[in-house]
N, C-alpha and C positions, 0 to 999 in steps of 0.2 A: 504493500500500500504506500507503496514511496512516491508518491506523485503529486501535483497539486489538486485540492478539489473546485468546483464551481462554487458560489456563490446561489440562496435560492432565486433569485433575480436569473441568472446568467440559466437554471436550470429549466424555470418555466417560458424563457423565450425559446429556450432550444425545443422542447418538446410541444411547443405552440406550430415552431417552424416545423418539425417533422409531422406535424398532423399528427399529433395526439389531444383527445379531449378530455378538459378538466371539468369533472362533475363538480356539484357540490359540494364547497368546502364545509369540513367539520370543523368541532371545534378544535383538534390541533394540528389538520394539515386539508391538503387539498388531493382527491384520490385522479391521477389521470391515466385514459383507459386508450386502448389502441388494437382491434382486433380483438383476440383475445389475450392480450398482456395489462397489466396492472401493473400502475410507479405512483407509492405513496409518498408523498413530500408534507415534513412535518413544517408547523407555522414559525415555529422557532426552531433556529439552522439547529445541524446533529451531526456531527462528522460521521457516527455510523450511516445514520440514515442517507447521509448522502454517497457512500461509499457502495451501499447498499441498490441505489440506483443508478451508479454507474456500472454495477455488477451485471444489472438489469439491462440496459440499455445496450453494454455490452454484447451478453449472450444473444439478444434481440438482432444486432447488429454485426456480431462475430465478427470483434473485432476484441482489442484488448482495453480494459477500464484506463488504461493510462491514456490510450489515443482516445476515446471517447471522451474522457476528463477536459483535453486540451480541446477538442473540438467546440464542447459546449462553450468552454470560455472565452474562444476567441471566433464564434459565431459571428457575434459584431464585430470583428477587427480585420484589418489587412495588417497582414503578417510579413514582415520581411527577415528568414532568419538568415545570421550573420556570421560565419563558421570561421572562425580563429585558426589557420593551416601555420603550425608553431611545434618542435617535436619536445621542446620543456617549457610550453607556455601554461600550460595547466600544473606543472610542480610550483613555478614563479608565482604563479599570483593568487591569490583568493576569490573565490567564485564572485562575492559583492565587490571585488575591484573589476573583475573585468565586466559586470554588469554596469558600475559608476563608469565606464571609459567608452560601454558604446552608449549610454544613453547620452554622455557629453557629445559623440561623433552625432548621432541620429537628430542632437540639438539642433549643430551645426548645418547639416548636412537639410533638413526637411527645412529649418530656414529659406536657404537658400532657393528648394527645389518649388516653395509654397511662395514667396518674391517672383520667382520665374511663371509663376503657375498665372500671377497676376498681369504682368507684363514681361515679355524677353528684354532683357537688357544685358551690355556685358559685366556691368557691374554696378554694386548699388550702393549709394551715399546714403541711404536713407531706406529701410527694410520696411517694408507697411506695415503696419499694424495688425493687419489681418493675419498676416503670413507669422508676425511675432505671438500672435494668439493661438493660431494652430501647432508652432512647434511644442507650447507649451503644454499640448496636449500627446504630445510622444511619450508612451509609458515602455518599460526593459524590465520583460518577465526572466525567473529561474534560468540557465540555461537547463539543454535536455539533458539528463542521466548520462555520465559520463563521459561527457559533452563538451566544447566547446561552441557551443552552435549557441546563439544568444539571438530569443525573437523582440523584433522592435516592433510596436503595435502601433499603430494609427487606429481610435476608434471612428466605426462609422455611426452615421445614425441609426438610432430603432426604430423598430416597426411603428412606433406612434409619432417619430418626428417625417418618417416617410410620405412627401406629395401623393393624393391620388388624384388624379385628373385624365378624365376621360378621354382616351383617343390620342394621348400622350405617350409617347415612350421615355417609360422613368430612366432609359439607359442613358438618352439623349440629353437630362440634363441630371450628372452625376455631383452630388457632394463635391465642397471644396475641396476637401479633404483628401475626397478620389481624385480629383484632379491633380492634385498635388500629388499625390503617389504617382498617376499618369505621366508626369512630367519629368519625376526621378528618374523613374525603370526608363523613359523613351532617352534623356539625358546621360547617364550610365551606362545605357546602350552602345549610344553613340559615339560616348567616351571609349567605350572597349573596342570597338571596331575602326575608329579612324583614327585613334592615338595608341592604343597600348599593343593594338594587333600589329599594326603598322610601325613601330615601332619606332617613332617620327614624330616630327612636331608638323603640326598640321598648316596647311599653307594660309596665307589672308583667306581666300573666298572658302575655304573647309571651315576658320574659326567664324564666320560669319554666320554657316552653313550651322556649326554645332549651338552657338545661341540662340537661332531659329527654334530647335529643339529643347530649348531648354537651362541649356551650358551658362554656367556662370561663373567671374572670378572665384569667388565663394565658394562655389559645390567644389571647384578645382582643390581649392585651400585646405576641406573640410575633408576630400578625400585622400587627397595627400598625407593628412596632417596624424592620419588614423593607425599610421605603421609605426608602432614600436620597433625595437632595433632585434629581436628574436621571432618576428612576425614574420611570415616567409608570403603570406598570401590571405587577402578577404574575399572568402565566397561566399554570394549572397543572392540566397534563393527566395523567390518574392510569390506571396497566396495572396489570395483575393478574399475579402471575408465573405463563409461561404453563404451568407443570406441576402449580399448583394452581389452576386458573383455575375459581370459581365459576359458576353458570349463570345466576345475575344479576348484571346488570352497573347500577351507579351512571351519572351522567351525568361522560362524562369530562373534561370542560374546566371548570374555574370561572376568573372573571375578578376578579383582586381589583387595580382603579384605586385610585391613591396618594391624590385628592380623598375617600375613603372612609374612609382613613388615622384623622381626626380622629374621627369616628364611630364606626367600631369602639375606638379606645381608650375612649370617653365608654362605652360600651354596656359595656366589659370593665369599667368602674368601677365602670358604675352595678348590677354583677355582684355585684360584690365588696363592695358596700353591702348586699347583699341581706340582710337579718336577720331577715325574716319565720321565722318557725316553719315549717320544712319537714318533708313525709314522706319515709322513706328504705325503702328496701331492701335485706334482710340476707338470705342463703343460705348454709345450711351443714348439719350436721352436728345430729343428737340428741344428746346426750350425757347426760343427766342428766332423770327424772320423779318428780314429786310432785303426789300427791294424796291425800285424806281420801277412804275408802270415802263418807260420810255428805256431801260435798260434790261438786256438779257442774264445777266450776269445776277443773282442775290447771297447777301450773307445771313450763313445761320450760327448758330450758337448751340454748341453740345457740351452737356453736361456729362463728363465723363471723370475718370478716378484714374489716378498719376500717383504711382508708389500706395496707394494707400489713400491718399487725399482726392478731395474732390476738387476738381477744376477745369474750368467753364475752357471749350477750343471752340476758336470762330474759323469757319470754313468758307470759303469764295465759290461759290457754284455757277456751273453754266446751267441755261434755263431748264433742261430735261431733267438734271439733278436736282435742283431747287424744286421741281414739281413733285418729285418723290420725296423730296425731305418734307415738303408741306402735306402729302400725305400719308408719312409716319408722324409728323407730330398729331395730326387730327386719332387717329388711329392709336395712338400711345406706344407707338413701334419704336424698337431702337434700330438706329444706324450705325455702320461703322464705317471710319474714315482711317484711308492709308495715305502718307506723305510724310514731308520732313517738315518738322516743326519749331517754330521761334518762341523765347516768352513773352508775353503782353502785359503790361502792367506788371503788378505785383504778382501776383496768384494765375494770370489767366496764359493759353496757349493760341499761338497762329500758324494756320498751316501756311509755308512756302511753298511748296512743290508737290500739287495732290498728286499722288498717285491712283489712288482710287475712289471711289463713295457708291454706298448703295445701304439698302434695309439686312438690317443683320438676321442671316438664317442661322437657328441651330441645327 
């Protein structure tokens, strides 16, 4: 019984999601029925009783109480676990230091990936807010039995913070949170395959190419930064949590060797140098139209969000744009506008060089 157990919370959403039904509760638990199997959950927690229904759930599911244990509890979570390749890293350290070292990496690291998630930049003066809230929600369970393999959790939402709305695909618009995992795995990705496989620093239009996806000075720094000097290799195998599990799946292992170490730092630098004149992408809101009957040309005013903060971008449009911007504002539709941008006043943005406009599809 060496394992961890659930929680009764964590035990009645899982047997919710497997399609079991809970009768009426008595007065010291709730009996839920399935077929014909029976898993009584008492009102106040019991480690027997709950050892007792992983025994159960188990044999129902032939599989073993320790992997059903884990299942139940990281039902709501995406799981990334992070396997320490070290041949006396587990004599060195104490199991609560290498758990304190990846939750400080996983700090670092979804910072970065949850900044990127909100706008691609190659680097950031200023971390949003949003993104500084969601790291703070990276929790670093036990590693597994005999283990180095350390899971870092991202929780998702439950079934009661879950949109339903009709004729919507809930895939289509995923949790920040998802997003931000989305962004890591595609980022990391990209990192393994055009830097560490190639074994090369990656040319201008590649690093431009890898901040498209995601790359930032930061994740560089953060992944770098995670090698100890007996650390031979982090492998890290990425789940979906399975109650929100998408119908595509990323590749789930990347390899990231310590000899690569030096390279991705250079590649996060030569990131962070980047000064070229870049285009960005803004979405948001109409808020504001102007234009001269006797001119084809009108400005609009969109309320969009920069690092985290809110700030008003005035756009110059030719008449055909201007007629769809006026009817997503009637409409409450958002737009998005592609181009290179100046600041206006204090707070506000101007596009110089639009590249694109149109009504934003998810």
């Amino acid at each position: 019984m060496d394992y961890l157990l659930p929680n009764r919370t964590q035990l009645h959403q899982y047997l919710n999601h497997k399609g079991w039904a809970a009768r009426a509760a008595g007065q010291i638990g709730t009996l839920w029925t399935k077929d014909d199997s029976e898993i009584g959950v008492l009102h106040q927690y019991d480690s027997q009783n709950m050892h007792a229904a992983m025994r159960n759930l188990a044999s129902r599911e032939r599989r073993q109480p320790s992997a059903v244990a884990e299942s139940v509890r990281y039902l709501y979570m995406d799981v990334t676990w992070v396997k320490v390749i070290s041949p006396g890293y587990a004599a060195q350290l104490p199991q609560l230091a290498v758990m304190a070292k990846a939750l400080s990496t996983a700090f670092r690291v979804y910072l970065a990936a949850a900044a990127a998630t909100i706008e691609r930049k190659p680097t950031f003066s200023n971390i949003p807010t949003r993104a500084k809230a969601l790291a703070r929600t990276i929790q670093v369970d036990y590693p597994r039995r005999n283990t180095y393999e350390v899971p870092i959790l991202i929780p998702m939402p439950g079934e009661s913070s879950q949109p339903m709305i009709d004729g919507i695909d809930p895939e289509a618009y995923p949790p920040f949170a998802r997003q931000a995992n989305l962004t890591l795995k595609e980022s990391l990705r990209a990192l393994n395959r055009h830097v560490i496989e190639s074994a090369s620093e990656p040319t201008d239009d590649m690093l431009d190419d890898l901040v498209e996806v995601g790359l930032s000075a930061e994740l560089c720094s953060a992944v770098s930064g995670s090698f100890d000097e007996d650390v031979e290799a982090l492998v890290a195998s990425m789940e979906w949590s399975p109650a929100t599990m998408p119908r595509e799946m990323l590749p789930e292992q990347i390899i990231l060797p310590r000899e690569a170490a030096d390279l991705i730092k250079r590649t996060g630098e030569r990131i962070k140098r980047r000064n070229v004149t870049r285009e960005s992408r803004f979405t948001g809101m109409v808020v504001a139209l102007e234009r001269r009957p006797e001119e084809d040309e009108g400005l609009i005013t969109i309320l969009t969000h920069v690092d985290g903060r809110e700030r008003k971008l005035e756009v110059r449009l030719a008449r055909g744009d201007y007629q769809e911007a006026v009817s997503c504002h009637r409409e409450g539709a958002s737009v998005t506008v592609e181009g290179q941008v100046e600041p206006r006043g204090r707070r506000g943005l101007k596009v110089t060089s639009l590249v694109s406009f149109g009504r934003t599809f998810h």
